[in-house]
C-alpha positions as CSV (number, residue, x, y, z in Angstrom):
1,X,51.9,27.2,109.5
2,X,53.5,27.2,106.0
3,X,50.2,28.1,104.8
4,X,49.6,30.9,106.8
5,X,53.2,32.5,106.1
6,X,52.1,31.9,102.3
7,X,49.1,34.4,102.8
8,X,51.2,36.8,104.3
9,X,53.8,36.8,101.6
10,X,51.0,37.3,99.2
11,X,50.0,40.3,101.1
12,X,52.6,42.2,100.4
13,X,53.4,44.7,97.8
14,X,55.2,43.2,94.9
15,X,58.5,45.3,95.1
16,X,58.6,44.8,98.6
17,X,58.7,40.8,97.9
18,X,61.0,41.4,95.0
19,X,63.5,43.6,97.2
20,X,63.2,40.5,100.0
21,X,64.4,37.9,97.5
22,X,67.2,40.7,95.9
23,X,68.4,40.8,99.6
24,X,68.2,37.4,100.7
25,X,65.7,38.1,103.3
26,X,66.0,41.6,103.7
27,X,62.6,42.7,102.7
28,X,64.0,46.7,102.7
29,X,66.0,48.0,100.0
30,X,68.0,51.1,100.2
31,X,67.0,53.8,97.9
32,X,70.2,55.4,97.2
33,X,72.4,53.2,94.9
34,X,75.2,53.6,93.2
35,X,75.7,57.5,93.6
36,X,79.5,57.2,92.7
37,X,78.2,56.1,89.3
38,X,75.4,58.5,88.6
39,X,77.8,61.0,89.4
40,X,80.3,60.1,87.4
41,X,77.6,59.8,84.6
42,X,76.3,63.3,85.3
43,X,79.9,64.9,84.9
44,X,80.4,63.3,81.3
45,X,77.1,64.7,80.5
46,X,77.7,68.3,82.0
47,X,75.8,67.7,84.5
48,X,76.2,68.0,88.5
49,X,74.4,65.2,90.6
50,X,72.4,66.6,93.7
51,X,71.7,63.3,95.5
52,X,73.6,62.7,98.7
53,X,74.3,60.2,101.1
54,X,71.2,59.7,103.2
55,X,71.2,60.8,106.9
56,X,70.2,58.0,109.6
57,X,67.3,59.6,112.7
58,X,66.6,57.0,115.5
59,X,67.6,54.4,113.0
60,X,65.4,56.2,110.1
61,X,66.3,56.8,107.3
62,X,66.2,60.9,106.0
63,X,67.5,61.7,102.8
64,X,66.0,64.7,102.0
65,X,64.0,62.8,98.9
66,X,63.0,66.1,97.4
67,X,66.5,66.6,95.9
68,X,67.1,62.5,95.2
69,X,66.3,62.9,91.3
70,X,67.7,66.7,91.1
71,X,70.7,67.9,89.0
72,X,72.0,70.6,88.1
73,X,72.9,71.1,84.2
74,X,75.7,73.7,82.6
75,X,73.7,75.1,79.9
76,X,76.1,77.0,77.2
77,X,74.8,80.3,76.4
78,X,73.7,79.4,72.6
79,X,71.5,77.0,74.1
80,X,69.7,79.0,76.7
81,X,65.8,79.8,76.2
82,X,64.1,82.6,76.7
83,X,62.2,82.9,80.5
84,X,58.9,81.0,80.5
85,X,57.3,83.3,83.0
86,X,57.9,87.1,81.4
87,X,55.0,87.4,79.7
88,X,53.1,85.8,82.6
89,X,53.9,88.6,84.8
90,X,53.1,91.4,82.2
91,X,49.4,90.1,82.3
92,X,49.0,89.2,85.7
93,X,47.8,91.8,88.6
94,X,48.1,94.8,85.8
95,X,45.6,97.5,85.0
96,X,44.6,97.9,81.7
97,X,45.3,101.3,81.5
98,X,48.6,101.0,82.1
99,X,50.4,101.3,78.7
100,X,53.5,98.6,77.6
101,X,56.3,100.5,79.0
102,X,55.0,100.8,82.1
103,X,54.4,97.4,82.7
104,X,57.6,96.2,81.6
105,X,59.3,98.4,84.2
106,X,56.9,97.1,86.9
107,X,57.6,93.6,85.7
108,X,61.1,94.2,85.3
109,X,61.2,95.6,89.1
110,X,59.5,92.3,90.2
111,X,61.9,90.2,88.4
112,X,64.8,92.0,89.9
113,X,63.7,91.8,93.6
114,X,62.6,87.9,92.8
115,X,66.1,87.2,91.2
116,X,68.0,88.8,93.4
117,X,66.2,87.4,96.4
118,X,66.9,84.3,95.1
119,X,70.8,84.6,94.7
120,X,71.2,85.2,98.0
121,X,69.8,82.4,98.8
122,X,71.3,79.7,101.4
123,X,69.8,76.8,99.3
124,X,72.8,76.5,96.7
125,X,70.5,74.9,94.4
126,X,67.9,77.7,94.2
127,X,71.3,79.8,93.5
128,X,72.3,77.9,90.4
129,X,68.8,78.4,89.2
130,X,68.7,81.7,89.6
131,X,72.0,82.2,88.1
132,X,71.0,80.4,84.6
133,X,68.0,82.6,85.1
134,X,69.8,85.7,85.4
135,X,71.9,84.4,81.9
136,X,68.6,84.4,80.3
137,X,67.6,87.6,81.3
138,X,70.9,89.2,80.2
139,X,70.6,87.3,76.6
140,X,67.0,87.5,76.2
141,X,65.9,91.3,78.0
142,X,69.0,92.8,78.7
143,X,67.5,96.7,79.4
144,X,65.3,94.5,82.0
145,X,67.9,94.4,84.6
146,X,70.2,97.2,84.2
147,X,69.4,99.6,86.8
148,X,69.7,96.2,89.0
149,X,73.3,95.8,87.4
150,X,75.2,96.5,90.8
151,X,73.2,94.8,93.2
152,X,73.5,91.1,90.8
153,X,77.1,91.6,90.3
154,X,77.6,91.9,93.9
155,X,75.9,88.4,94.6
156,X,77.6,87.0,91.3
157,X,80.9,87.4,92.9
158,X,79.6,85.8,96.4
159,X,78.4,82.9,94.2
160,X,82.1,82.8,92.5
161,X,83.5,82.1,96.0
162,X,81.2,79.4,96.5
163,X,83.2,76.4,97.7
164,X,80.3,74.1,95.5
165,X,81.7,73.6,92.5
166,X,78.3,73.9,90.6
167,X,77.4,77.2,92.3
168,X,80.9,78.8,91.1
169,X,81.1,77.2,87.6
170,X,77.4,78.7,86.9
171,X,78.5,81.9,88.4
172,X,81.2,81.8,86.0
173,X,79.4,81.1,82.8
174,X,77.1,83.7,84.3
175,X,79.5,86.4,84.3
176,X,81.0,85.1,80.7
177,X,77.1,85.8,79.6
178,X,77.2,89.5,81.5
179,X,80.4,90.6,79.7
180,X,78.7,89.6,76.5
181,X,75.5,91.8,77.0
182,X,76.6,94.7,79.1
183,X,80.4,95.1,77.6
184,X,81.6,98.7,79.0
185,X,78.5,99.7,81.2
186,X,80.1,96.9,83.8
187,X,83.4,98.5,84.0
188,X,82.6,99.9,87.4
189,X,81.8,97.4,88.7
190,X,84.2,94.9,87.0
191,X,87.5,95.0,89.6
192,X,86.0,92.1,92.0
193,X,84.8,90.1,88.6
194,X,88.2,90.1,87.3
195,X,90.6,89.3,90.2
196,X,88.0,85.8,90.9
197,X,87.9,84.8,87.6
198,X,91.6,85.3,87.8
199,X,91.5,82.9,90.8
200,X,89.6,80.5,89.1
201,X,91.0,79.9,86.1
202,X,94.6,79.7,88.3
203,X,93.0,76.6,90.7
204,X,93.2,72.5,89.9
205,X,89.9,71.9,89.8
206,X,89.7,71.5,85.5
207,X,86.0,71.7,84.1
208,X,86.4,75.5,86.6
209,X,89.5,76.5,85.3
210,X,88.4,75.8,82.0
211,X,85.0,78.0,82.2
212,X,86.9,80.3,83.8
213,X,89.0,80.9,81.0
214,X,86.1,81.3,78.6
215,X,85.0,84.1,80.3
216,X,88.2,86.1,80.7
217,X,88.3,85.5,76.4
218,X,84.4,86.7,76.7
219,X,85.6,89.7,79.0
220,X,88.7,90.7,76.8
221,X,86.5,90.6,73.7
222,X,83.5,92.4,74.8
223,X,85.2,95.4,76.8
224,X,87.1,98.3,75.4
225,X,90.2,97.7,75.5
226,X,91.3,101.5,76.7
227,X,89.0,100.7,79.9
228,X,90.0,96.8,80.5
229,X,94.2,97.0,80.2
230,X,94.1,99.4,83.5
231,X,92.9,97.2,85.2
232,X,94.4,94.4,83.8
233,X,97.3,96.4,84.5
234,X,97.9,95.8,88.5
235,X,97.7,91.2,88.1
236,X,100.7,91.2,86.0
237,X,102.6,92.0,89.2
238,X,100.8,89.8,91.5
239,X,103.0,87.1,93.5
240,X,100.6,84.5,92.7
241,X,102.5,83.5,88.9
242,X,99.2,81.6,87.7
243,X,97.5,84.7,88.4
244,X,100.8,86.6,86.3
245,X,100.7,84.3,83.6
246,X,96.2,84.8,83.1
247,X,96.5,88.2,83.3
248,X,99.5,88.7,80.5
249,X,97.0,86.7,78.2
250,X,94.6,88.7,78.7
251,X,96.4,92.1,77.9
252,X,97.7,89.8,74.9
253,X,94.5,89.5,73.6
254,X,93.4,92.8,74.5
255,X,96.2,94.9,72.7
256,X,95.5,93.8,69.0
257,X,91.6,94.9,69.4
258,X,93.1,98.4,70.2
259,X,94.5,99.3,66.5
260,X,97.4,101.7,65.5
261,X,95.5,104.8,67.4
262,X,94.8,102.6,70.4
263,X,98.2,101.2,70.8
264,X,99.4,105.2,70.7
265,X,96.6,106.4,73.1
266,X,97.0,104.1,75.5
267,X,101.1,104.8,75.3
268,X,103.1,102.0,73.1
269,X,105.7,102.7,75.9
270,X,103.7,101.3,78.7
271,X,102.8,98.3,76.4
272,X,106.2,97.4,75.3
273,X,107.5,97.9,79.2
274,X,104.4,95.4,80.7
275,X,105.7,92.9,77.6
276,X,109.3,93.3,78.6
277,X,108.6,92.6,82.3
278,X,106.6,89.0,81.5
279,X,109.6,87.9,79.2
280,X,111.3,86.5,81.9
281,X,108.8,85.4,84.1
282,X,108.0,81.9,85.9
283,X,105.2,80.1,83.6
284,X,106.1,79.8,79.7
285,X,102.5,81.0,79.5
286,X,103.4,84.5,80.7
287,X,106.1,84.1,78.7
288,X,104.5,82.9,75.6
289,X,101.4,85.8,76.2
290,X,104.7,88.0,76.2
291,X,106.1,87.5,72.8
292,X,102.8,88.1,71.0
293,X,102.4,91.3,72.5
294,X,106.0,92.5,71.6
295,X,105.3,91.1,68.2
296,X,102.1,92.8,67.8
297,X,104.0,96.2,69.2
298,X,106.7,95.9,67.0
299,X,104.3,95.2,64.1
300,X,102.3,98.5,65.0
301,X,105.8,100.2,65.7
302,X,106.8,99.7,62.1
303,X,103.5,100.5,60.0
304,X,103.1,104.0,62.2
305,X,106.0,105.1,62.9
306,X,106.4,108.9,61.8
307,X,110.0,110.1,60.5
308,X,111.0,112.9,62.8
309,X,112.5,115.2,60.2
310,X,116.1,116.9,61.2
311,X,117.9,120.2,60.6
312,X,120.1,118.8,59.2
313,X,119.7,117.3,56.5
314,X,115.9,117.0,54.5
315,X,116.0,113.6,55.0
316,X,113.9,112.4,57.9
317,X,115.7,110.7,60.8
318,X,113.5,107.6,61.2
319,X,114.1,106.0,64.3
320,X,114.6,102.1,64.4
321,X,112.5,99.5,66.7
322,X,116.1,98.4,68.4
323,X,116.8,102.0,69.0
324,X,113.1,103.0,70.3
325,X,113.8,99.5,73.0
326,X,116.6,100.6,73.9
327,X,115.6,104.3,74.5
328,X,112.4,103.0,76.7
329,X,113.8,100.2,78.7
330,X,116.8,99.0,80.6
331,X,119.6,97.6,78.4
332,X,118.9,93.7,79.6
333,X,115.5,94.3,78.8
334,X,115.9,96.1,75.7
335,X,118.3,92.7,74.3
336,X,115.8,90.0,76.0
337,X,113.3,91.8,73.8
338,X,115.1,92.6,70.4
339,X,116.4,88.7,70.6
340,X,112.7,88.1,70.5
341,X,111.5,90.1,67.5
342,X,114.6,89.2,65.4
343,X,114.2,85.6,66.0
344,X,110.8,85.8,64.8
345,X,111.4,88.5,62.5
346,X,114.4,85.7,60.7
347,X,111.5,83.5,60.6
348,X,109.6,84.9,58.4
349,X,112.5,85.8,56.0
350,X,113.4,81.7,56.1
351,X,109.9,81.1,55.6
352,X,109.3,83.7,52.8
């Protein structure tokens, strides 16, 4: 009898002995282990595990195997390469007659359909690879895709609402990459964009609220100013005060890029009113975002401010920065903001 089990033992595969004497007995091991691990691993390496729990048929295992070993990986945009399969399609299915332009549109066409067949797609990993492929095509053949602009926005801002966190934060970097290539031709179709990054760079979730952010700095340094503080203009009221706080960074960052005859196109007025309104708001980064852009203003105000001359006398009248705040905003507002500037304004004397 003992012989005859021997033989059998020998029959068998080596793992599956090795797996019986792992398991005391057991001669079938389970082949998901330690996903809380890998997936811990997978974060620190910027990297989101696919593998999930497996589900049990008639007492069968079915883990859908194909994705076991798949993850997705946030690529920065410096480190992105070229598409593989671009010059592919230029040869393939082509007659020779056709000269280089034209086959770039046709190819261009076929990558557009594939692309954006593929972000809207209900398998959220064939998403995330479209999306780092649609990065590539906006860094590597930007004119490629352009007259496809509207359409790939439009399923870039479904994928932002993703609930999967790797679907959004690709999204994201995806839209960071957009600003960067298109800058103004976007505009129109920038208001739903904006108010989800917004969102996202308001939420808990970290590693998203931090990509977010980087693309809000992509978007305020890649857009004309003159086009981007309208729209900026309508979150500064928003009851949501994260949402506030963003949005008075942004028009921070924004204001600077415009220059003296920016500042004075766009109406310094306006400017000095939106700074005055986030002095006293909830989050210290409103408030913060605030005191820059009053700085900057009063900065501007000084250099280019043109005497208005007087009958008078032949000396100009030149109008101070305390009396052009208090001329332009209420008289609470018009203190909040002078205490500001002179604070800062006594620092630099201190410090000189």
């Amino acid at each position: 009898m003992s012989e005859i089990a021997l033989r059998d033992v020998r029959k068998m595969p080596e793992s599956e002995r090795t797996n019986g004497n792992a398991n005391n007995g057991n001669l079938i091991k389970p082949r998901f282990e330690s996903i809380s691990a890998k997936a811990d691993e997978g974060h620190k390496k910027g990297m989101t595990s696919l593998v999930e729990a497996p589900l049990m048929t008639n007492g069968i295992e079915s883990s859908g195997s194909m994705f076991a070993n798949s993850e997705v990986e946030y690529i920065e945009s410096e480190n992105l390469e070229d598409v593989e399969d671009l010059e592919n399609c230029l040869k393939v299915g082509m007659l020779s007659f056709y000269n280089k332009y034209v086959l770039l549109t046709f190819t261009a066409d076929v990558w557009s359909n594939t692309l954006l067949s593929e972000l809207g797609s209900k398998d959220w990993v064939s998403v995330c690879d479209a999306l780092n492929n649609l990065r590539r095509l906006s860094i590597f053949h930007r004119e490629a895709i352009v007259n496809m602009l509207t359409d790939m926005i439009s399923l870039l801002v479904k994928s932002l609402k993703n609930p999967r966190s790797a679907v959004c934060k690709t999204a994201i970097m995806a839209s960071a990459d957009i600003f960067r290539a298109y800058n103004d031709d976007i505009i129109d179709s920038l208001d739903p964009l904006l108010v989800q990054l917004l969102l996202k760079s308001s939420q808990d979730k970290k590693f998203v609220c931090e990509a977010a952010e980087i693309a809000l700095i992509a978007l305020t340094s890649s857009l004309s100013p003159l086009l981007l503080l309208p729209k900026l203009q309508p979150y500064i009221k928003n009851r949501n005060p994260r949402i506030r706080a963003k949005a008075s960074m942004c028009i921070s960052r924004s204001v600077p890029r415009l220059g003296v005859d920016g500042i004075e196109a766009f109406g310094i007025d306006k400017l000095i009113q939106i700074g005055a309104s986030q002095l006293s708001d909830q989050l210290p980064e409103s408030r913060d975002a605030a005191r820059t852009l009053l700085l900057e203003l009063q900065s501007v105000y000084e250099k280019s401010h043109v005497p208005e001359p007087t009958g008078l006398s032949e000396e100009p009248f030149i109008a101070s920065w305390e009396h052009f705040c208090q001329s332009k905003l209420s008289p609470l507002s018009a203190q909040a903001v002078l205490r500001v500037t002179n604070i800062a304004r006594e620092g630099l004397v201190l410090d000189s």
